[in-house]
Structure formats: structure tokens, C-alpha cells
PATORRO-493994 format. One record per residue (C-alpha): x, y, z; residue number from 1; residue in three letters. Coordinates in Angstrom, 3 decimals, padded with zeros to 6 digits, always signed. Layout:
# residues N
        c1        c2        c3  pos  code
         X         Y         Z  NUM   ALA
...
# end
This chain:
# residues 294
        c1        c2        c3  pos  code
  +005.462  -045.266  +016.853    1   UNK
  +004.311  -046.279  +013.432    2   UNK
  +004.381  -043.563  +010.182    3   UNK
  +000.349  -043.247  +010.258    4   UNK
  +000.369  -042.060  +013.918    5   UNK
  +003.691  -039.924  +013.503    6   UNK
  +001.308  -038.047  +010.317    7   UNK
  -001.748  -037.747  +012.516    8   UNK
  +000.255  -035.790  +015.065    9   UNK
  +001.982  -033.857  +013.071   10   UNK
  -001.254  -032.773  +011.167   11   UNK
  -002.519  -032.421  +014.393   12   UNK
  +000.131  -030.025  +015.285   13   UNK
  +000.077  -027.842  +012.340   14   UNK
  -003.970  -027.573  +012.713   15   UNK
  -003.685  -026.140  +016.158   16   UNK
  -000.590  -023.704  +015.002   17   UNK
  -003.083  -022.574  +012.222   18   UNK
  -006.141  -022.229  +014.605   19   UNK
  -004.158  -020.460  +017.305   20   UNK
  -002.971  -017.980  +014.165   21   UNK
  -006.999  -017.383  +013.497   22   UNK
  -007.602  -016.799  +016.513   23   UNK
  -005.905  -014.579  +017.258   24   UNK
  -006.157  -012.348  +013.921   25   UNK
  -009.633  -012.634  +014.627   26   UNK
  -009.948  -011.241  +018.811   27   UNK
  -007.350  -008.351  +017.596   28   UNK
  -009.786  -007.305  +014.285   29   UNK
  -012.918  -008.202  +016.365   30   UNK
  -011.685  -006.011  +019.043   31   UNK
  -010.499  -003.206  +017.576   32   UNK
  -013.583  -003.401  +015.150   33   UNK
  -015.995  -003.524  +017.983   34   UNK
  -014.673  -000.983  +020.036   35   UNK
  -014.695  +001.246  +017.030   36   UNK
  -017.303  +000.754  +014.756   37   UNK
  -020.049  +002.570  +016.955   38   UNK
  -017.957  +005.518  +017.072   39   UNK
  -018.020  +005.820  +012.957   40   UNK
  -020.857  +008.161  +011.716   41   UNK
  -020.832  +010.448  +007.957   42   UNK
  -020.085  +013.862  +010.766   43   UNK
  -016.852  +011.529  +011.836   44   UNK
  -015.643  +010.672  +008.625   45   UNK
  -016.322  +014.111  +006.931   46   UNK
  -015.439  +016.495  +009.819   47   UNK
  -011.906  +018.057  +010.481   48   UNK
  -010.295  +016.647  +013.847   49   UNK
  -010.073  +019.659  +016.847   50   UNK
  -007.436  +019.779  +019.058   51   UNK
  -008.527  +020.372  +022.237   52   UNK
  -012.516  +020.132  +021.587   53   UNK
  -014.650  +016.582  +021.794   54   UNK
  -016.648  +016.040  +018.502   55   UNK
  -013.652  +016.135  +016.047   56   UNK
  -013.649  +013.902  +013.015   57   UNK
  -010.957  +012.556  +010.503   58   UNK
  -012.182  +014.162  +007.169   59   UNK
  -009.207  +015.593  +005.823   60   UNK
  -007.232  +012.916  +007.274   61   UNK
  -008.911  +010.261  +005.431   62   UNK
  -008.750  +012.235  +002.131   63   UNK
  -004.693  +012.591  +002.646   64   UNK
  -004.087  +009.218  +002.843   65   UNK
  -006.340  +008.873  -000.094   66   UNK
  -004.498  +011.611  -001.798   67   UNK
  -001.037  +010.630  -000.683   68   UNK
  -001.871  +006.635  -002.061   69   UNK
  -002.519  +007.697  -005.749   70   UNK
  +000.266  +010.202  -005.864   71   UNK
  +002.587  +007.343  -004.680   72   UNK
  +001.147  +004.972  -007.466   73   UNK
  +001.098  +007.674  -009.800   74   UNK
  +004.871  +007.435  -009.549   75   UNK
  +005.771  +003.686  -008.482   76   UNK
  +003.329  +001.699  -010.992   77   UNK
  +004.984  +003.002  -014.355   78   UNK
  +008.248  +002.980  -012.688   79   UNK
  +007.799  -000.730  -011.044   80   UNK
  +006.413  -001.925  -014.468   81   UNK
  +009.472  -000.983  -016.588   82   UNK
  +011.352  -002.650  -013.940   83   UNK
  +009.703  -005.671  -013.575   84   UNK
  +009.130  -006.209  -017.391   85   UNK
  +013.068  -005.621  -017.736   86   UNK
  +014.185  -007.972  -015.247   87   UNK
  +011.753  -010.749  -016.267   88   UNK
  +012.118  -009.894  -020.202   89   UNK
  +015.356  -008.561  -021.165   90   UNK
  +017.911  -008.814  -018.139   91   UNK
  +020.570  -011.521  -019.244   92   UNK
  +021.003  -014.037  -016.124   93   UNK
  +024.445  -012.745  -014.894   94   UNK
  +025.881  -010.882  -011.822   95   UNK
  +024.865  -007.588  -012.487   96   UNK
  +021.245  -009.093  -012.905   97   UNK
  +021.325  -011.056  -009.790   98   UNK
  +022.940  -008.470  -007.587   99   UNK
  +020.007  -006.013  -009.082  100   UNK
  +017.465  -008.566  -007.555  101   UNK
  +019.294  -008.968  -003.964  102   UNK
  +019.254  -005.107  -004.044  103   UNK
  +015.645  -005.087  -004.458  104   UNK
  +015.014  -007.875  -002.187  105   UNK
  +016.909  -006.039  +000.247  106   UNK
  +014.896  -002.559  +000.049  107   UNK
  +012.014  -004.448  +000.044  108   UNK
  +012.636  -005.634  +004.017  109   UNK
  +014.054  -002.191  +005.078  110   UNK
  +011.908  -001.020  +007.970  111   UNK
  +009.316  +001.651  +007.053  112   UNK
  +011.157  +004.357  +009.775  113   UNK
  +014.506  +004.023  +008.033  114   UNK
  +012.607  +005.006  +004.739  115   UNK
  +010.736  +007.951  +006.294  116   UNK
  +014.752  +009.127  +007.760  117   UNK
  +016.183  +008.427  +004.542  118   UNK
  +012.878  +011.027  +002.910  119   UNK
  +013.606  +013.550  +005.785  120   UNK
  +017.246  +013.618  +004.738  121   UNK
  +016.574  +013.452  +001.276  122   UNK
  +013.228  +014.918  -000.223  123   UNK
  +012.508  +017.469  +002.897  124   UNK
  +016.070  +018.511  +003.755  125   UNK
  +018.024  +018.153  +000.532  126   UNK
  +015.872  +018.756  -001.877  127   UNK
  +013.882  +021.319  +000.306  128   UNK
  +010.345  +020.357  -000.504  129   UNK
  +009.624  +020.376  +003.311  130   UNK
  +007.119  +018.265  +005.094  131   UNK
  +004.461  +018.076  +002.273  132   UNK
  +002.536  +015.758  +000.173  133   UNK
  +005.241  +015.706  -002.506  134   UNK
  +007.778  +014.679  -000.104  135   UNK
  +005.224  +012.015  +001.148  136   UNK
  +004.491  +010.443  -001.725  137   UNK
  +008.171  +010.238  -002.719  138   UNK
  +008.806  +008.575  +000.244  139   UNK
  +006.184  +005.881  +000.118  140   UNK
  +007.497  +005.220  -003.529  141   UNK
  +011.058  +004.618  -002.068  142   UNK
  +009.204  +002.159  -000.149  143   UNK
  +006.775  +000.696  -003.015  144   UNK
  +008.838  -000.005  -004.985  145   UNK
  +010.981  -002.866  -004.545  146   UNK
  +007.694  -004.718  -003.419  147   UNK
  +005.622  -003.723  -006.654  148   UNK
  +009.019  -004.512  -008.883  149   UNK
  +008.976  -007.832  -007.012  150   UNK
  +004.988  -008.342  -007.695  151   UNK
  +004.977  -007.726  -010.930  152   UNK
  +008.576  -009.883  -011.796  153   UNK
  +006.562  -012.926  -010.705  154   UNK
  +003.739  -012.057  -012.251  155   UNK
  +005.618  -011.925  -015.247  156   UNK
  +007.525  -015.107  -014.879  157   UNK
  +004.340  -017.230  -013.909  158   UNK
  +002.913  -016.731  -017.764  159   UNK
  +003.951  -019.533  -019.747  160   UNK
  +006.629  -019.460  -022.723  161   UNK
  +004.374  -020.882  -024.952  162   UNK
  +002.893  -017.434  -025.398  163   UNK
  +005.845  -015.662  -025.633  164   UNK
  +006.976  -018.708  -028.645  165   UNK
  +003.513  -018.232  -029.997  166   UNK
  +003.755  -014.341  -030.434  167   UNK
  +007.424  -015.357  -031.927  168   UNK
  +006.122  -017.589  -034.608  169   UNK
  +003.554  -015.063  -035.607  170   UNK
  +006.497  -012.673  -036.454  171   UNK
  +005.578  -009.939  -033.490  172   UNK
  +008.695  -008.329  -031.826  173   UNK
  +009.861  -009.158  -028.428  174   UNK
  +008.333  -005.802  -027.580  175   UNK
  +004.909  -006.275  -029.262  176   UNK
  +004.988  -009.789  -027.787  177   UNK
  +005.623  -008.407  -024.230  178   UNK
  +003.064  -005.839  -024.512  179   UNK
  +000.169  -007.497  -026.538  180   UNK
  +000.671  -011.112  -025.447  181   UNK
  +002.687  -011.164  -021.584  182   UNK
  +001.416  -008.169  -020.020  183   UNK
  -001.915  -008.723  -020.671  184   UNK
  -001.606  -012.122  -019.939  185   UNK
  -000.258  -011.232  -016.553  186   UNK
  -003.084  -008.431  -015.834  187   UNK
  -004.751  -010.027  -013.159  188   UNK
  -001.721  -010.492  -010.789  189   UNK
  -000.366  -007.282  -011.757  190   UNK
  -003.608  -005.913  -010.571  191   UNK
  -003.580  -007.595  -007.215  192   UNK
  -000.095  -006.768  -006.624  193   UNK
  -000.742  -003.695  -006.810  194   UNK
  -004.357  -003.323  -004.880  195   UNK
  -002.330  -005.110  -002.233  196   UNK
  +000.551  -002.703  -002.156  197   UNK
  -001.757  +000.254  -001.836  198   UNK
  -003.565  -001.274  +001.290  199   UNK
  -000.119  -001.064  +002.785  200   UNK
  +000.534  +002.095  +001.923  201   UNK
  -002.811  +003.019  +003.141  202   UNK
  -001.735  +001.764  +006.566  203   UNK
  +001.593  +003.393  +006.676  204   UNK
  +002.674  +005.820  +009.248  205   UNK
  +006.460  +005.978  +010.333  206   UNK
  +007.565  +006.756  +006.652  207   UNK
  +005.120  +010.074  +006.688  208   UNK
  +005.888  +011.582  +010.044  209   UNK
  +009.143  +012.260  +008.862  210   UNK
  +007.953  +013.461  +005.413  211   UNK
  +004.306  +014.536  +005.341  212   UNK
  +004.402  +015.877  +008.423  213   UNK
  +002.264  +015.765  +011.551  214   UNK
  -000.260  +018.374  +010.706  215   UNK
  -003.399  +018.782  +008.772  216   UNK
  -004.170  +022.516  +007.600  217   UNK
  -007.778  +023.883  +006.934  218   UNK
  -008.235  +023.078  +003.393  219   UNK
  -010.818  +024.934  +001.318  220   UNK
  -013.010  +021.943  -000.862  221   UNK
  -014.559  +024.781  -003.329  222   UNK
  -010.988  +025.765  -004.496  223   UNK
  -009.378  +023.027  -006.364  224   UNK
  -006.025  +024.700  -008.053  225   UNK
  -002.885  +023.015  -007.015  226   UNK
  -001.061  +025.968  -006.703  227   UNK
  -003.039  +027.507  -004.167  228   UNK
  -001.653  +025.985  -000.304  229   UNK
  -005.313  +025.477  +001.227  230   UNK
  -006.175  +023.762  -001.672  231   UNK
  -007.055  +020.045  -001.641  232   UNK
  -004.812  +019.329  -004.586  233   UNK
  -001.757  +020.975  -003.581  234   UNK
  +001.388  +018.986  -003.184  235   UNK
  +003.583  +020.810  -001.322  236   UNK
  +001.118  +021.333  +001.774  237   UNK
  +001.802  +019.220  +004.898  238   UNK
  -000.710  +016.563  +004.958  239   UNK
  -001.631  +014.433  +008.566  240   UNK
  -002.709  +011.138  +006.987  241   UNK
  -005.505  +008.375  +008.893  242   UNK
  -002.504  +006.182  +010.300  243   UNK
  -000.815  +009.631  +011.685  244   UNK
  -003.627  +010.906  +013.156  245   UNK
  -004.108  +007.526  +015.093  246   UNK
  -000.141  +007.588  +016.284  247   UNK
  -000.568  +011.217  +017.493  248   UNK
  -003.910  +010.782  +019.087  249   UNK
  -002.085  +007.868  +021.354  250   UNK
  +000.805  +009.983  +022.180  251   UNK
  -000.203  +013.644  +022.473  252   UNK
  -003.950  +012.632  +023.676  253   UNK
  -004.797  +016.184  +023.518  254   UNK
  -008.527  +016.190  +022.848  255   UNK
  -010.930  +015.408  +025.378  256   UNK
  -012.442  +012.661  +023.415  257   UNK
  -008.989  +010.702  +022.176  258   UNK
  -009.880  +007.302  +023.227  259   UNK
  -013.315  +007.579  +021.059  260   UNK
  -011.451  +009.396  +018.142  261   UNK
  -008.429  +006.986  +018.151  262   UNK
  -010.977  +003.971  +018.468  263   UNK
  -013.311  +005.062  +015.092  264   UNK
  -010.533  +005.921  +013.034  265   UNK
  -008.461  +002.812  +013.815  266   UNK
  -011.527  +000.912  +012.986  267   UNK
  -012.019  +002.952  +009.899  268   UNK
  -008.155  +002.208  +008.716  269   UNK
  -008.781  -001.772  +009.244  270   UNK
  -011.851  -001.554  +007.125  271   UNK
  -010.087  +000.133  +004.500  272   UNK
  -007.142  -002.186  +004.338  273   UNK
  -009.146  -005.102  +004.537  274   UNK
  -011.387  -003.863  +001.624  275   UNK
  -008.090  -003.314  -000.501  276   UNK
  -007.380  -007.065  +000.256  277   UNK
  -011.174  -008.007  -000.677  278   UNK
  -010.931  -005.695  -003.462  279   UNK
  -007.453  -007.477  -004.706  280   UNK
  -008.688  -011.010  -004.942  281   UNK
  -012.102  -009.929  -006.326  282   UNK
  -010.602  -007.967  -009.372  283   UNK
  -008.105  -010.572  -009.646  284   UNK
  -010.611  -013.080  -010.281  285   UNK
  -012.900  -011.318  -012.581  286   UNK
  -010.038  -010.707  -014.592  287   UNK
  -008.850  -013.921  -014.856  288   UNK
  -012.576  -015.189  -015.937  289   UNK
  -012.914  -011.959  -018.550  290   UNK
  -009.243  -012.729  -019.383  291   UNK
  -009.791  -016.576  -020.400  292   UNK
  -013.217  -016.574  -021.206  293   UNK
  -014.376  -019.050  -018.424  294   UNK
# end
């Protein structure tokens, strides 16, 4: 068999591996998206769920998760910025600098369940904050973080030295180089990295049953203090978020209409993610064009 034919079969191969990979994204998002979709109104999306009525929405479930998502950013970006700037910037190649990235690399493939254990233990038992928001949102940084210190590393280490040299031989600082030069430099994939991190967090669920809890109380929209429990804002309330509410539909099943409330609000969590994705590359590229002036 002669080299030519030996390529065409392999490319062959690898065509059909990629095709059968389509296909099959597509059937499970065309599925779940068509058995969905005609369930999705504004009542469904605005309306609190009921537990043993038909006719229950996802409301405050959907503004949890929206909640819990920029709490957790709110405390991973600044943290997973420092971090990523450090290692990329300042960190001296050595051990200590190496076994600092295998450590992240590491947390970054722990399963999502041994993070929500690790919050129970820590954040709700520990610390006592109990299944709340606050507990939530600590957890999902626990889990952020080594993947946004990882996104924003590279994103770091992709810009050129030239820039850095240039920013040098103008007589900035490493700092002022790093912050007016590299960073901004960098924007665009620091931007997607992190768009892309919060559609995963979106999507999470075993890390908050263990932290957030499994519940969503009555909250009262007109009263916006913090301090106040029913209050939207309030962190230390026990917050149900969209990918929750889907596992305890499928388990408990307790409302006459589970199959129809399960189906819109799955369909309603694949949107979302996938607009986080869309959202990602489209900023990304803007960016980039604003960025270089193309």
C-alpha cells in the first residue's frame, strides 16, 4: 500500500471520527432543545417553581445561578489575575514554580463533587456560614480557580517579548510594562477565558448541593438590602440554582408537571451556556479588531 493511499485513509478515518463527534453533539442539543423549547414562556422563566402544583416556573432559580456566577467572579477574577500575572511575569523557573503549576493543574481536574465535599466541610461546617450563597460562591471559586489561573497564564505567555523589550527600552518598570503594555495586550483571551469559565459555572450543580443548598426561599424583589434574609441580595440565604433545580426535579419528581419543568429549564441552561460560548468568541474578536486597529 503506497503513502498516498495510507493518507487518504487515514484522513478518511479522522473525518468520520469528527462527523460521528457532530453528530452526536448535535441529536443530544437538538433533543434536549426540542423537547424543551416549547415549554419556555416569560410566566416560566419569571415564576417561582411549586412543589406539588403544575404551572411552576424557575424565576428565582435562574436569578441564583445568575447571582451565585458574579459573586464567584467577584472573588476568582482578581484573585486568578494576580496569579496568573505572577507565574507568567515574576515566578523564577525553579521547583517551587513548577510544583506551583502541577498543583494547579491538579485542582483544575478534581471532580466538581469532591469540591462541593471539600465546601461542606469547609465553608458550611467549619466556618459555619451554612448552606448559603456565600458558601456557594466560595465553593465555585475553589473550583474556578485553577482553570482561570491557567487561562489567563497562557494568555499571558502567548504575547510576544518584543512588547515587554519595547516597554523596557522606553524606561517603564516591569510593573508599568505588565500593566500598560502585557495585560492589555492579552485582553481579549483574558476575556474569553473568563466568559468561558462562567458558562461552566453556570452549568454547575454537584459543587452547590453541598454548599448552596437544595432550596429556594420566597424572596421579596421590592426589598433589596443584603442584610435582610428574603432579600434578593443576601448572601447568607440558601439559594437552589437552574442546574439544582433540574437534578432535584429528576430525583424527587414531586410536582405533577416534572417532566415539562425539567424539560424547559434544561433547555433554558443549554441556551445559556451556549450563549456564554457565543458570547466568548464574539467579545474576543471585537477586541482583538478594537485592540489592533484592523
Amino acid at each position: 500500500m503506497n503513502a498516498k493511499r495510507v493518507d487518504k485513509i487515514a484522513t478518511g478515518v479522522l473525518y468520520a471520527i469528527a462527523a460521528f463527534v457532530v453528530i452526536i453533539l448535535v441529536a443530544l442539543l437538538g433533543y434536549i432543545l426540542v423537547q424543551g423549547v416549547p415549554e419556555i414562556s416569560w410566566h416560566f422563566l419569571t415564576s417561582p417553581a411549586l412543589s406539588f402544583e403544575a404551572g411552576g416556573g424557575i424565576g428565582i432559580q435562574l436569578f441564583n445561578s445568575f447571582y451565585l456566577l458574579f459573586l464567584a467572579l467577584l472573588i476568582s477574577l482578581p484573585i486568578s489575575l494576580g496569579a496568573g500575572i505572577y507565574l507568567n511575569e515574576y515566578a523564577p523557573q525553579n521547583t517551587i514554580t513548577g510544583l506551583i503549576r502541577t498543583t494547579i493543574e491538579i485542582l483544575s481536574s478534581l471532580p466538581s463533587v469532591v469540591v462541593g465535599l471539600f465546601g461542606y466541610l469547609f465553608f458550611v461546617v467549619q466556618f459555619k456560614l451554612g448552606f448559603s450563597i456565600l458558601s456557594g460562591a466560595f465553593a465555585l471559586t475553589v473550583f474556578n480557580l485553577p482553570i482561570l489561573t491557567r487561562s489567563i497564564e497562557e494568555a499571558l505567555a502567548n504575547i510576544s517579548n518584543d512588547q515587554r523589550e519595547a516597554g523596557y527600552a522606553l524606561g517603564l518598570s516591569r510593573w508599568e510594562t505588565v500593566t500598560k503594555i502585557v495585560v492589555p495586550a492579552a485582553l481579549p483571551s483574558i476575556i474569553t477565558g473568563v466568559v468561558l469559565s462562567a458558562g461552566r459555572i453556570f452549568g454547575e450543580a454537584a459543587a452547590l448541593i453541598y454548599t448552596a443548598g437544595q432550596s429556594a426561599p420566597a424572596l421579596n424583589f421590592h426589598d433589596w438590602n443584603p442584610f435582610n434574609i428574603s432579600s434578593p441580595l443576601s448572601p447568607m440565604r440558601p439559594a437552589e440554582t437552574l442546574a439544582v433545580h433540574i437534578w432535584k426535579i429528576n430525583s424527587e419528581g414531586i410536582m405533577p408537571d416534572a417532566k415539562a419543568v425539567s424539560a424547559g429549564a434544561s433547555a433554558v441552561l443549554i441556551i445559556a451556556v451556549l450563549l456564554f460560548n457565543f458570547l466568548a468568541r464574539w467579545l474576543g474578536k471585537r477586541l482583538y479588531k478594537h485592540l489592533t486597529a484592523e
